[in-house]
N, CA, C and O atoms as a Tripos MOL2 file, in Angstrom:
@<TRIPOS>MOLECULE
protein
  284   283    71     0     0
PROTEIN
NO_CHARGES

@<TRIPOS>ATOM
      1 N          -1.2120  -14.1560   -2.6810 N.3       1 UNK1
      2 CA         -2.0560  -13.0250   -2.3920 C.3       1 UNK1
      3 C          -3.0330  -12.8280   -3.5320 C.2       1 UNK1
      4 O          -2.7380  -12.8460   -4.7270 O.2       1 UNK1
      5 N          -4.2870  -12.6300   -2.9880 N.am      2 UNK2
      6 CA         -4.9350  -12.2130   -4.1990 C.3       2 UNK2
      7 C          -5.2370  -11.2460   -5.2340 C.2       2 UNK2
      8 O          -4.9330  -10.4020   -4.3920 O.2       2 UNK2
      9 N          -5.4810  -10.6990   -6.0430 N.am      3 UNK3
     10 CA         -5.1740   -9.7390   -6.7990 C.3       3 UNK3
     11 C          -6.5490   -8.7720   -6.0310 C.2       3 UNK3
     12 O          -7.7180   -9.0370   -5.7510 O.2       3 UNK3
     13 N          -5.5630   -7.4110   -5.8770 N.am      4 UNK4
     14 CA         -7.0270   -6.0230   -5.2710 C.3       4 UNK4
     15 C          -6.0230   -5.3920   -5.9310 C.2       4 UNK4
     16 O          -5.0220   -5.7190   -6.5690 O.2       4 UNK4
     17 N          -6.7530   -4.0700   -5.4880 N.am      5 UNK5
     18 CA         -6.6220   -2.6750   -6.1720 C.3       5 UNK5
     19 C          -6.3350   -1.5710   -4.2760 C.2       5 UNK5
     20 O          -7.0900   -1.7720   -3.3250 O.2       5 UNK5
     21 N          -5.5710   -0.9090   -4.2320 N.am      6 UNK6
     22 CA         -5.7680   -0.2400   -2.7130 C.3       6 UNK6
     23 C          -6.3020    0.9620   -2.9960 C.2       6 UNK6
     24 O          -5.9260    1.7110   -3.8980 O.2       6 UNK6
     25 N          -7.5450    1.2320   -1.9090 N.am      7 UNK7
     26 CA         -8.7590    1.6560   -2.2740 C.3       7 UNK7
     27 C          -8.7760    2.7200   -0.8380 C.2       7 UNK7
     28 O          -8.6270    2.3360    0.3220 O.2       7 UNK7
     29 N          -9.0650    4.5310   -1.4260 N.am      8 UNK8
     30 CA         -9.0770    4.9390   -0.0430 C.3       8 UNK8
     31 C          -9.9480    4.4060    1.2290 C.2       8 UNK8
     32 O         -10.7810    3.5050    1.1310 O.2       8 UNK8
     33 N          -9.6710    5.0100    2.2940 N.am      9 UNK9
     34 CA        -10.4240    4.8550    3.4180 C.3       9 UNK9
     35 C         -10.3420    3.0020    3.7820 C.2       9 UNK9
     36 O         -11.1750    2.5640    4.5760 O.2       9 UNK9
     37 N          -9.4140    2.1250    3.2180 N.am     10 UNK10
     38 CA         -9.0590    0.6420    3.4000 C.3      10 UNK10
     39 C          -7.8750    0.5000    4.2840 C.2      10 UNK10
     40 O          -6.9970    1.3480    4.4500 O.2      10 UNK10
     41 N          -7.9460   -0.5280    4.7640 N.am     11 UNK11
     42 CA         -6.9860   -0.8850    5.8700 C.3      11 UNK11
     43 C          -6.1490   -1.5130    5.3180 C.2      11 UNK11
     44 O          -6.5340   -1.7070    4.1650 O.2      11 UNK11
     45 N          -4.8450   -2.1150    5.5520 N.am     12 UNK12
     46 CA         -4.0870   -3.1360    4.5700 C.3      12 UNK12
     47 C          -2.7540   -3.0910    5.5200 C.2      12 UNK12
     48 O          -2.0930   -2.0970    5.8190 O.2      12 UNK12
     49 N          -2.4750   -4.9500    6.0500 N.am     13 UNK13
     50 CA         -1.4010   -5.1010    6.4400 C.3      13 UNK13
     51 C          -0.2140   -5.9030    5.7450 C.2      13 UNK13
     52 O          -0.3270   -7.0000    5.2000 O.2      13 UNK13
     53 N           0.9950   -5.1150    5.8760 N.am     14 UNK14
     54 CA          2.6540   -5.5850    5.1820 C.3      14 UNK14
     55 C           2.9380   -6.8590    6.1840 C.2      14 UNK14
     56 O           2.2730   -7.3570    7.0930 O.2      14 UNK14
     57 N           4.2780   -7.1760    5.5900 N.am     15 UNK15
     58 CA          5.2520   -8.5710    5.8830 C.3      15 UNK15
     59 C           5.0560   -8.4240    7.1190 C.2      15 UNK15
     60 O           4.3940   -9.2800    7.7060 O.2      15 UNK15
     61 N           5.5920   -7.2810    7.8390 N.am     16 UNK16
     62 CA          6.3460   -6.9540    8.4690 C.3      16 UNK16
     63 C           5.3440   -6.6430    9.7790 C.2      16 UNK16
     64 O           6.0010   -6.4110   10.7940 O.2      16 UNK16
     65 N           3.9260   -6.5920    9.9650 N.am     17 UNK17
     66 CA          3.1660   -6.3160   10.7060 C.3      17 UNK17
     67 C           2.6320   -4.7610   10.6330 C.2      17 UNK17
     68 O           1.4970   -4.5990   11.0810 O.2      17 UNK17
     69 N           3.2390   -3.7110   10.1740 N.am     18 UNK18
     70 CA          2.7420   -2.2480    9.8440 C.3      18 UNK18
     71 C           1.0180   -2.5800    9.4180 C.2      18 UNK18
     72 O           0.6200   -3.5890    8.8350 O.2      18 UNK18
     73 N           0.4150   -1.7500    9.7600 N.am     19 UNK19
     74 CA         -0.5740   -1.3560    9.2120 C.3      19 UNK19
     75 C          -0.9350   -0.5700    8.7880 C.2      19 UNK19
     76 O          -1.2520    0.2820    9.6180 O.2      19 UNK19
     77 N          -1.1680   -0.2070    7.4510 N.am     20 UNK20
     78 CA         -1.7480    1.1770    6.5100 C.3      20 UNK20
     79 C          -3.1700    1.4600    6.3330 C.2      20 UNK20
     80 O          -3.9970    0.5690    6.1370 O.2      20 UNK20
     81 N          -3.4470    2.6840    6.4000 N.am     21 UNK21
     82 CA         -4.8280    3.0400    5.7740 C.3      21 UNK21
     83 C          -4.6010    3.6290    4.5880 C.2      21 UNK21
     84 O          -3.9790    4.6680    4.8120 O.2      21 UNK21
     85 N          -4.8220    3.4650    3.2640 N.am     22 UNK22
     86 CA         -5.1800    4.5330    2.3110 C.3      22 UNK22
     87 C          -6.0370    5.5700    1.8100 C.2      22 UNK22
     88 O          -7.1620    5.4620    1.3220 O.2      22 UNK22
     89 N          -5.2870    6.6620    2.0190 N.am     23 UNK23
     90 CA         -6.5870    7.9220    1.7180 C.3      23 UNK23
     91 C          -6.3420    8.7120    0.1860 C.2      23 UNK23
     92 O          -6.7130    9.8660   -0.0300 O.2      23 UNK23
     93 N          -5.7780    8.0100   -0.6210 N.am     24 UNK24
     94 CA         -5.6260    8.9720   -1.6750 C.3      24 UNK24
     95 C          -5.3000    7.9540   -2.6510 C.2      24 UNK24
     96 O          -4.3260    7.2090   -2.5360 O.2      24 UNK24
     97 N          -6.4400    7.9170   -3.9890 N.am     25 UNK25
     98 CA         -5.2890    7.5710   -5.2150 C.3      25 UNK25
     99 C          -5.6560    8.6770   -6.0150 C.2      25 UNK25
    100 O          -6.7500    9.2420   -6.0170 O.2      25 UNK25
    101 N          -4.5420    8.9720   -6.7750 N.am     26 UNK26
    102 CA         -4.9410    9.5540   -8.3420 C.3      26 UNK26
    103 C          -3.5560    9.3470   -9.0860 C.2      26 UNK26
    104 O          -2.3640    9.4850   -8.8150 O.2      26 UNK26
    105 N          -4.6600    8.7730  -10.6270 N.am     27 UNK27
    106 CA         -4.2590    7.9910  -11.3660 C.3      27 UNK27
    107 C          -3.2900    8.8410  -12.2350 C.2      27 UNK27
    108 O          -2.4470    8.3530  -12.9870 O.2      27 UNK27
    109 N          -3.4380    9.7520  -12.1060 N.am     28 UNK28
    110 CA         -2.5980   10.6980  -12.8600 C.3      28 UNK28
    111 C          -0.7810   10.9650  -12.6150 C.2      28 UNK28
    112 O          -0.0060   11.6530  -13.2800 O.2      28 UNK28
    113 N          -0.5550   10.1820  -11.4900 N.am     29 UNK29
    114 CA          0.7500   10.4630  -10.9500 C.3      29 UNK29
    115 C           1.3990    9.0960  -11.3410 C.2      29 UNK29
    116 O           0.6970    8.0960  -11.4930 O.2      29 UNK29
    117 N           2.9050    9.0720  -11.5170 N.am     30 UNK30
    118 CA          3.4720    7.9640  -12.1140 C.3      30 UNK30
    119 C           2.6740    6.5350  -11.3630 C.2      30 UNK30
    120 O           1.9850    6.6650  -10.3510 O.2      30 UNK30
    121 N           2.8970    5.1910  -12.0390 N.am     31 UNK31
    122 CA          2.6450    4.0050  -11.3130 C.3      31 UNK31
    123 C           2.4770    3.4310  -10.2040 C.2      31 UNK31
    124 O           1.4990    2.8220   -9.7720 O.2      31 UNK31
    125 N           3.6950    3.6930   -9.6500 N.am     32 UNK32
    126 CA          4.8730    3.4360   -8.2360 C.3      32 UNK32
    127 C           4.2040    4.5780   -7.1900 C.2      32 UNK32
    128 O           4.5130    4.4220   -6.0080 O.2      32 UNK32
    129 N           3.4750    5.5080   -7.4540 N.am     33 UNK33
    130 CA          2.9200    6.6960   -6.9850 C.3      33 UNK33
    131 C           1.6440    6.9490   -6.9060 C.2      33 UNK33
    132 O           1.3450    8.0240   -6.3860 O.2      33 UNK33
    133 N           0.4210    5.9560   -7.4400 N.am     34 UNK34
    134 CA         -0.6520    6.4870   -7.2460 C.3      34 UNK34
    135 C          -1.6460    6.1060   -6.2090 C.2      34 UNK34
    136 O          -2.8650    6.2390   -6.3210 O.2      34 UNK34
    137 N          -1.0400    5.6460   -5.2430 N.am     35 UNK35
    138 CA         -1.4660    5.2500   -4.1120 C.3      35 UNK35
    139 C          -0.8090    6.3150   -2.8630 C.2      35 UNK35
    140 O           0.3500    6.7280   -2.8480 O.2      35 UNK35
    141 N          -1.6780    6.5670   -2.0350 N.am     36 UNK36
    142 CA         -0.6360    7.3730   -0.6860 C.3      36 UNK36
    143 C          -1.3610    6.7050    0.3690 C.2      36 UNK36
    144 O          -2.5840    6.7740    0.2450 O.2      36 UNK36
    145 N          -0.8940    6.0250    1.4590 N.am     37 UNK37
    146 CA         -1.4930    6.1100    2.7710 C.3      37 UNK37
    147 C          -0.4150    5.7870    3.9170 C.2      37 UNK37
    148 O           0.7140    5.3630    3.6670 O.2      37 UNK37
    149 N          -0.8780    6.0250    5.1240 N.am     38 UNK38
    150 CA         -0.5250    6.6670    6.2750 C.3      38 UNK38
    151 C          -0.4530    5.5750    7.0680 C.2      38 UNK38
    152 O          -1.4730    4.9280    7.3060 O.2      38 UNK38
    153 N           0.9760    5.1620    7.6730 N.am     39 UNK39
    154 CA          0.5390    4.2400    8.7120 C.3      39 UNK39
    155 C          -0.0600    4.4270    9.9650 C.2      39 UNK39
    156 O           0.1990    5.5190   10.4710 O.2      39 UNK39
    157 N          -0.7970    3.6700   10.6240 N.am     40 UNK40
    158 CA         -1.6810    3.5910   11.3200 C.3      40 UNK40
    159 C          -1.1540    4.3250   12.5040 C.2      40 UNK40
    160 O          -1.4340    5.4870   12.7960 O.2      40 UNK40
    161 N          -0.2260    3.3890   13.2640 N.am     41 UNK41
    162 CA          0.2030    3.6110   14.4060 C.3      41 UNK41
    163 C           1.5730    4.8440   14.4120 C.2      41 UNK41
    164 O           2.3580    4.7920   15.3590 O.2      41 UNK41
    165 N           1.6980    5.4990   13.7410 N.am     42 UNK42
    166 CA          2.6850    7.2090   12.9490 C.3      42 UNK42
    167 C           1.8810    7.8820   12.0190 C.2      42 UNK42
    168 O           0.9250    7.4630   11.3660 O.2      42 UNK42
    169 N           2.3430    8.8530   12.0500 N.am     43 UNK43
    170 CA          1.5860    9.9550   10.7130 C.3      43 UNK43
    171 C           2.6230    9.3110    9.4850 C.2      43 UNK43
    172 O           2.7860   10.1150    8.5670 O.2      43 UNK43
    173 N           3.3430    8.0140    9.3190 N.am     44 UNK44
    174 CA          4.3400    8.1050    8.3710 C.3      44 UNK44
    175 C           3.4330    7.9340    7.2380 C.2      44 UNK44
    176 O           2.4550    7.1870    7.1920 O.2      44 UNK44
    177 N           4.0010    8.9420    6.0660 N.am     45 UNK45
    178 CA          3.3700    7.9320    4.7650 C.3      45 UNK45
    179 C           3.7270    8.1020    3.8080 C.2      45 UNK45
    180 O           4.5450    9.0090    3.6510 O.2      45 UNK45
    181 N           3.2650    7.2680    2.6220 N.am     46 UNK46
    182 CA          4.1770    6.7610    1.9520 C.3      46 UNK46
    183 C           3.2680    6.1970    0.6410 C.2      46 UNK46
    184 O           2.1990    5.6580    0.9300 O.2      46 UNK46
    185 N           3.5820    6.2810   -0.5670 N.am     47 UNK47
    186 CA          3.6880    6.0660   -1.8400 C.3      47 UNK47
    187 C           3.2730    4.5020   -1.8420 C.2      47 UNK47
    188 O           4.0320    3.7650   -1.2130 O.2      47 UNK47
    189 N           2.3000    3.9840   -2.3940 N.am     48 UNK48
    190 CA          2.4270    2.4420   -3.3320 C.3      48 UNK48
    191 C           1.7950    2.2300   -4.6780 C.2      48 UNK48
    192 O           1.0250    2.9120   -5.3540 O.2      48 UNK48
    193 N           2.1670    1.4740   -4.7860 N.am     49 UNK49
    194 CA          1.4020    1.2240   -5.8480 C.3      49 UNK49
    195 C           0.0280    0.6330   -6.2010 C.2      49 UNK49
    196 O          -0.3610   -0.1730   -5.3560 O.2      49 UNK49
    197 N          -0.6250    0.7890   -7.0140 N.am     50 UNK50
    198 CA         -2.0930    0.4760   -6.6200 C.3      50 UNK50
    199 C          -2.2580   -1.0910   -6.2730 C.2      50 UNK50
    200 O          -3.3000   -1.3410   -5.6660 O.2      50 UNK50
    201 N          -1.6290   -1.9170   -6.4800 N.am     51 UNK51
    202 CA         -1.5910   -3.6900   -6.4900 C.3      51 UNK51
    203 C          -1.1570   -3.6610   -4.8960 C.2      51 UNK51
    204 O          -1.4140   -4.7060   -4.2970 O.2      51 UNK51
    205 N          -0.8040   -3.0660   -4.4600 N.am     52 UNK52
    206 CA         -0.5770   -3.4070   -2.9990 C.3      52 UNK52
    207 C           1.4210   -3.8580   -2.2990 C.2      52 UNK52
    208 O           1.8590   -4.6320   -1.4480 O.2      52 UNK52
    209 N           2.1380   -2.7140   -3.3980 N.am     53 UNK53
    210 CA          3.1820   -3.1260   -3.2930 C.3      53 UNK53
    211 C           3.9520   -1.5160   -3.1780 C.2      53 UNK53
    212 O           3.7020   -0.4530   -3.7470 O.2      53 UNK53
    213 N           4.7810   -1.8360   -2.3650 N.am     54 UNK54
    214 CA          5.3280   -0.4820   -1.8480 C.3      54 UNK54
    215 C           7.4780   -0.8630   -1.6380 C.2      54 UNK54
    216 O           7.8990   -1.9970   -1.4080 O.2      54 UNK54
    217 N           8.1610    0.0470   -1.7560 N.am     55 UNK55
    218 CA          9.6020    0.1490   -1.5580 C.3      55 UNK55
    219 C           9.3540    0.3060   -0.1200 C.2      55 UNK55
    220 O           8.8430    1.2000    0.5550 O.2      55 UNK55
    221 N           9.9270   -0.9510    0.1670 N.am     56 UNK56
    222 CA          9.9660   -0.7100    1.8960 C.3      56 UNK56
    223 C          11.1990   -0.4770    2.1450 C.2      56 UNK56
    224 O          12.1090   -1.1310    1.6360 O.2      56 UNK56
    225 N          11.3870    0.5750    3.0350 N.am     57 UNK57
    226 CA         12.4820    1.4210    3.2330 C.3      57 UNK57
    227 C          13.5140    1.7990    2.8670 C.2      57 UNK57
    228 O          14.6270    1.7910    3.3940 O.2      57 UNK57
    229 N          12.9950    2.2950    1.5310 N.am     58 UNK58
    230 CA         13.8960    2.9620    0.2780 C.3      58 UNK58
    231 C          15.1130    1.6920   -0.4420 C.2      58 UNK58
    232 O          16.0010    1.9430   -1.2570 O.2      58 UNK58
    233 N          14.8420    0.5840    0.0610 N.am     59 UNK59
    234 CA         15.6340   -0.9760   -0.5860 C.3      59 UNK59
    235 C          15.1020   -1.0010   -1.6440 C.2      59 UNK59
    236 O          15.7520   -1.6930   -2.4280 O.2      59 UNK59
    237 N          14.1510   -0.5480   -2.1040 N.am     60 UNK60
    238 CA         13.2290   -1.2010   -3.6100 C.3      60 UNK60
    239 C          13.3140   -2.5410   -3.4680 C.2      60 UNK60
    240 O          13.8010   -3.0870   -4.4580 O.2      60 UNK60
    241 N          12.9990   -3.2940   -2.5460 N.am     61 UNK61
    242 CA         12.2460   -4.4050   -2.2790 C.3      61 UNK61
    243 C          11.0210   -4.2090   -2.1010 C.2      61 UNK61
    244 O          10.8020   -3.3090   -1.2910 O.2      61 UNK61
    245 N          10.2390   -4.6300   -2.4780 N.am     62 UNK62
    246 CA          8.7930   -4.4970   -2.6140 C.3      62 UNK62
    247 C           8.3610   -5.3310   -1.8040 C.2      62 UNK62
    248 O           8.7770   -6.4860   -1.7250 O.2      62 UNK62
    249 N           7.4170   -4.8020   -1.0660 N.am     63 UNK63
    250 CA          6.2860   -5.2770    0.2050 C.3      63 UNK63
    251 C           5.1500   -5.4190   -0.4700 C.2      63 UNK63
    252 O           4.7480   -4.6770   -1.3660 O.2      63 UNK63
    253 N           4.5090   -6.5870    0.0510 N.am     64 UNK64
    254 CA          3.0160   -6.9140   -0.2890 C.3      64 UNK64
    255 C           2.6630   -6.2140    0.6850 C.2      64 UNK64
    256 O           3.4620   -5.7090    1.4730 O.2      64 UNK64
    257 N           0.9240   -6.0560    0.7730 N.am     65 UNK65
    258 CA          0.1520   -5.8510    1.7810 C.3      65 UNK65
    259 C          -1.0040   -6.8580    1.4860 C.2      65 UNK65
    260 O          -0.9930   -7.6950    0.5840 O.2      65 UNK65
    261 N          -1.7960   -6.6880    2.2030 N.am     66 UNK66
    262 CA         -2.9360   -7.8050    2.4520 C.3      66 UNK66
    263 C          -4.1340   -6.7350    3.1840 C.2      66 UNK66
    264 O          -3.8100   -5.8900    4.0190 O.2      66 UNK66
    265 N          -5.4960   -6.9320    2.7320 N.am     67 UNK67
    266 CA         -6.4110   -6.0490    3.1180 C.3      67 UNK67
    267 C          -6.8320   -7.0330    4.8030 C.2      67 UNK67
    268 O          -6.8100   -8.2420    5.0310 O.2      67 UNK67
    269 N          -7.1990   -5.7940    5.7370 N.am     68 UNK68
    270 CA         -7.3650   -6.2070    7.0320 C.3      68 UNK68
    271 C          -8.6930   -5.1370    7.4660 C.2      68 UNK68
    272 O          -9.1780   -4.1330    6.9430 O.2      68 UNK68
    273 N          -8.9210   -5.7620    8.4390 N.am     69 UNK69
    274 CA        -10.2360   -4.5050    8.7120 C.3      69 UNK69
    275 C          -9.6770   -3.8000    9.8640 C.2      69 UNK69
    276 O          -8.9360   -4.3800   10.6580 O.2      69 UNK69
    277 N         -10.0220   -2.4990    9.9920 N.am     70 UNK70
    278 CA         -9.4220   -1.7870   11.0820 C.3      70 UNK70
    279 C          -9.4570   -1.8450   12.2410 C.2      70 UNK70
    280 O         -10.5500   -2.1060   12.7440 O.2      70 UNK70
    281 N          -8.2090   -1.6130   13.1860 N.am     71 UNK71
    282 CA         -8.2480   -2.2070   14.5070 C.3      71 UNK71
    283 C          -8.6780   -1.2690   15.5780 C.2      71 UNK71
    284 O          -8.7510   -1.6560   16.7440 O.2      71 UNK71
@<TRIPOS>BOND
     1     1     2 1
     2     2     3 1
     3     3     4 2
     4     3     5 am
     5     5     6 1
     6     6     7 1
     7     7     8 2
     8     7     9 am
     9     9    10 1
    10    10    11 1
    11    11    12 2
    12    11    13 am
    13    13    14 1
    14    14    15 1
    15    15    16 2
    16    15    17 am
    17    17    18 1
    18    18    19 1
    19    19    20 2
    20    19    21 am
    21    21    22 1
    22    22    23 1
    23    23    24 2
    24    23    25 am
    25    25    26 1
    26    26    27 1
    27    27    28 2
    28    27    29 am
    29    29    30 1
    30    30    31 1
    31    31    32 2
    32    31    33 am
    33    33    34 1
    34    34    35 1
    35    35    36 2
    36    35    37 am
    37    37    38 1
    38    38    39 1
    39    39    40 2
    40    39    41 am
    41    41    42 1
    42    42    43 1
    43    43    44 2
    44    43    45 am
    45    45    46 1
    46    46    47 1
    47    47    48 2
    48    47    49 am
    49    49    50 1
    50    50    51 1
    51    51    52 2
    52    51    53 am
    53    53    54 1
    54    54    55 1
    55    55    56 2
    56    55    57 am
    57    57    58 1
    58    58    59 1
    59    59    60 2
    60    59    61 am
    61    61    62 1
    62    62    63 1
    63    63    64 2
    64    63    65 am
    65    65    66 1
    66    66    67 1
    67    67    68 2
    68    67    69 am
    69    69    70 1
    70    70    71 1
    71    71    72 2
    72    71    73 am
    73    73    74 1
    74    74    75 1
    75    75    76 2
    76    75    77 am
    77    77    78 1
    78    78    79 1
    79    79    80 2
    80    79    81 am
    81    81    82 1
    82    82    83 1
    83    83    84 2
    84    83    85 am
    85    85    86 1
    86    86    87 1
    87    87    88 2
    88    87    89 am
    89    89    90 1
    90    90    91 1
    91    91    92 2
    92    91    93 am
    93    93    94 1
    94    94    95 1
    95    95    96 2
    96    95    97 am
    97    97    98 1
    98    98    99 1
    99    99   100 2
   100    99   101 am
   101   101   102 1
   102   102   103 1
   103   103   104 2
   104   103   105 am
   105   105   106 1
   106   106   107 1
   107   107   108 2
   108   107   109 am
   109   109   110 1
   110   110   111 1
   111   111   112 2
   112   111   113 am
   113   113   114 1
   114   114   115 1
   115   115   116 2
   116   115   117 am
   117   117   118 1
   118   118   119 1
   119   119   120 2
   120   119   121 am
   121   121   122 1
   122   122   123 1
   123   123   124 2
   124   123   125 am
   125   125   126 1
   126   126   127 1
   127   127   128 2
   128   127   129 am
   129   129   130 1
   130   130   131 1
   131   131   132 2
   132   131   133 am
   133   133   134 1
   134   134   135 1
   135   135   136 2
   136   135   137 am
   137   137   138 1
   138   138   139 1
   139   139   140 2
   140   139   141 am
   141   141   142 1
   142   142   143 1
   143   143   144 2
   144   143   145 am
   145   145   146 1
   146   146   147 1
   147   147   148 2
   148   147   149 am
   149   149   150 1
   150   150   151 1
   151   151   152 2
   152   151   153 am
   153   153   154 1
   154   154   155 1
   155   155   156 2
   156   155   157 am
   157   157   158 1
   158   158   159 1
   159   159   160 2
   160   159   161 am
   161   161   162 1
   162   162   163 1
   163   163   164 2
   164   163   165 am
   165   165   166 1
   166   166   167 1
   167   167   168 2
   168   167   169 am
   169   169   170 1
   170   170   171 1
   171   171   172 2
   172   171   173 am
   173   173   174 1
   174   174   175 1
   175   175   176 2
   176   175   177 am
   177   177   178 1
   178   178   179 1
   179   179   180 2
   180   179   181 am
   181   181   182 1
   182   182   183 1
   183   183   184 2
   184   183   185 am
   185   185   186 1
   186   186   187 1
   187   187   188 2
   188   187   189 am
   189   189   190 1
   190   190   191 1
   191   191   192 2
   192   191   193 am
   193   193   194 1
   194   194   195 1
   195   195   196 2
   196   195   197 am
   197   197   198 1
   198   198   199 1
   199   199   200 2
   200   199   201 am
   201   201   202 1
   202   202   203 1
   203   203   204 2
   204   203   205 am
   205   205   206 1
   206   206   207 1
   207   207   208 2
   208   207   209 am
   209   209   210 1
   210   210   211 1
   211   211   212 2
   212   211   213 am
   213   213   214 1
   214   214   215 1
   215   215   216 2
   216   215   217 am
   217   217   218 1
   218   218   219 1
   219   219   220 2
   220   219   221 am
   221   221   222 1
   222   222   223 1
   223   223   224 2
   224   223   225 am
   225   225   226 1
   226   226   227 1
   227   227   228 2
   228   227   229 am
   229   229   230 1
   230   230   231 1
   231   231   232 2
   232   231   233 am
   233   233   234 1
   234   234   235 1
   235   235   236 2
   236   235   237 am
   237   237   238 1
   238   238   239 1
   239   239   240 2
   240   239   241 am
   241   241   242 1
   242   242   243 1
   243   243   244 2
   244   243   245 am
   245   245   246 1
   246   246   247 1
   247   247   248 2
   248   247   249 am
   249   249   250 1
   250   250   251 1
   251   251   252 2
   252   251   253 am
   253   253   254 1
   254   254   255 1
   255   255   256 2
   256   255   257 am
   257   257   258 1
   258   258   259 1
   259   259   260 2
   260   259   261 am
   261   261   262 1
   262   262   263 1
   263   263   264 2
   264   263   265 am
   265   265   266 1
   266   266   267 1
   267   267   268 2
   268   267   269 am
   269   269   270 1
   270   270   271 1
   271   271   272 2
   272   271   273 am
   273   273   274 1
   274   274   275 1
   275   275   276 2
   276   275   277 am
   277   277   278 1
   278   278   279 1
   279   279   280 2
   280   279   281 am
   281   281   282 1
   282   282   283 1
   283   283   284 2
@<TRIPOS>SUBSTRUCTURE
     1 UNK1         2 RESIDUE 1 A UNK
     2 UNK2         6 RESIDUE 1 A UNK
     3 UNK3        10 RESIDUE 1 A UNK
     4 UNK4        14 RESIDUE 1 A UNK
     5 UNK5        18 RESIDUE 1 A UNK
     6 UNK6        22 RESIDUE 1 A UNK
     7 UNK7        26 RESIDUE 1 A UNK
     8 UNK8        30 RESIDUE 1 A UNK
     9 UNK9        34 RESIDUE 1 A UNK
    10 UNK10       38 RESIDUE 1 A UNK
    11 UNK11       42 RESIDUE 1 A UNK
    12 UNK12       46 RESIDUE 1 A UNK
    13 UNK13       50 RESIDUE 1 A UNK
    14 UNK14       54 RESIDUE 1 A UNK
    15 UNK15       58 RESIDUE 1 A UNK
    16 UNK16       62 RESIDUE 1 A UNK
    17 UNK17       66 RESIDUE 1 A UNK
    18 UNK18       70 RESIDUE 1 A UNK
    19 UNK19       74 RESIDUE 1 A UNK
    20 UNK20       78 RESIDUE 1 A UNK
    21 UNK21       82 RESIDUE 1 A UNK
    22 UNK22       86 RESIDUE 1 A UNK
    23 UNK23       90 RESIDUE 1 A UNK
    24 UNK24       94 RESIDUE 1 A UNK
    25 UNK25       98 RESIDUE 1 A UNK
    26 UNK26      102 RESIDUE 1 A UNK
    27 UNK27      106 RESIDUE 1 A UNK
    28 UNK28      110 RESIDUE 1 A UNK
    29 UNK29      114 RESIDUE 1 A UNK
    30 UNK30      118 RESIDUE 1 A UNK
    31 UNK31      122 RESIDUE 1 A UNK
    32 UNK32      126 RESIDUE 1 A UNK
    33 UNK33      130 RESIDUE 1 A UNK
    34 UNK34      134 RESIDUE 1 A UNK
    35 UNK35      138 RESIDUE 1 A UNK
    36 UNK36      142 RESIDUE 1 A UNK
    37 UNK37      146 RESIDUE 1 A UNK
    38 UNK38      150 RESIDUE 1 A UNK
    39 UNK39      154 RESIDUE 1 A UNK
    40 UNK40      158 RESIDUE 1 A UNK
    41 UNK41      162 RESIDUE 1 A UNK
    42 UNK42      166 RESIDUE 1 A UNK
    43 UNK43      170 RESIDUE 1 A UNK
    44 UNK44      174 RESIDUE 1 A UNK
    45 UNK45      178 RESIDUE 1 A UNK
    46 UNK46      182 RESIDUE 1 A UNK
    47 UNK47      186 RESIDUE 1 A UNK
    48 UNK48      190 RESIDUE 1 A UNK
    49 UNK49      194 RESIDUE 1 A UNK
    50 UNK50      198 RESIDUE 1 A UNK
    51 UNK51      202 RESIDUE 1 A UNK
    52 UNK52      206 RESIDUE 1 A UNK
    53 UNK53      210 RESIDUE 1 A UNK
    54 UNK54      214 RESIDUE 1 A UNK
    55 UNK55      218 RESIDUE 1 A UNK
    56 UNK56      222 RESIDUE 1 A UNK
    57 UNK57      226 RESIDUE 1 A UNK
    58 UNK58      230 RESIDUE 1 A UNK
    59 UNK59      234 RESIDUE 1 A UNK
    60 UNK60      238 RESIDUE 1 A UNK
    61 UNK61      242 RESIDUE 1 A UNK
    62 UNK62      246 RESIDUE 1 A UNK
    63 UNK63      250 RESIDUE 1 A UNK
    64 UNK64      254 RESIDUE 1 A UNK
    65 UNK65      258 RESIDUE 1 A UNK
    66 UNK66      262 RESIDUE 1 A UNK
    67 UNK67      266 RESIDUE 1 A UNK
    68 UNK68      270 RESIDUE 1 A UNK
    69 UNK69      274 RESIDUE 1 A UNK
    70 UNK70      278 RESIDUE 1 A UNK
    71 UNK71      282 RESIDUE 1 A UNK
């Protein structure tokens, strides 16, 4: 994967097929935390980190994402 940054108002798809939009960073909140966005297809959302790596479903296994354009 290549190295980004997750950037509001960006699309970005996991392993797993989910798709996220991000609408929020601020840098001020721990590491693991300064990313928030919303999956696409649920209001779910959820915490990553700015590199594009998130605790997928509280395992602390870390999910990549990959930037996608919106569907």
């Amino acid at each position: 994967m290549e190295k980004f940054q997750l950037k509001p108002g960006s699309f970005y798809k996991a392993r797993d097929g989910e798709v996220w939009c991000c609408f929020k960073v601020n840098l001020r909140e721990p590491v693991q935390a300064q990313a928030r966005c919303v999956q696409v297809s649920s209001d779910r959302v959820e915490y990553f980190f700015l590199d594009g790596r998130y605790d997928s479903a509280g395992k602390r296994e870390h999910t990549l994402v990959s930037v996608v354009s919106p569907t």
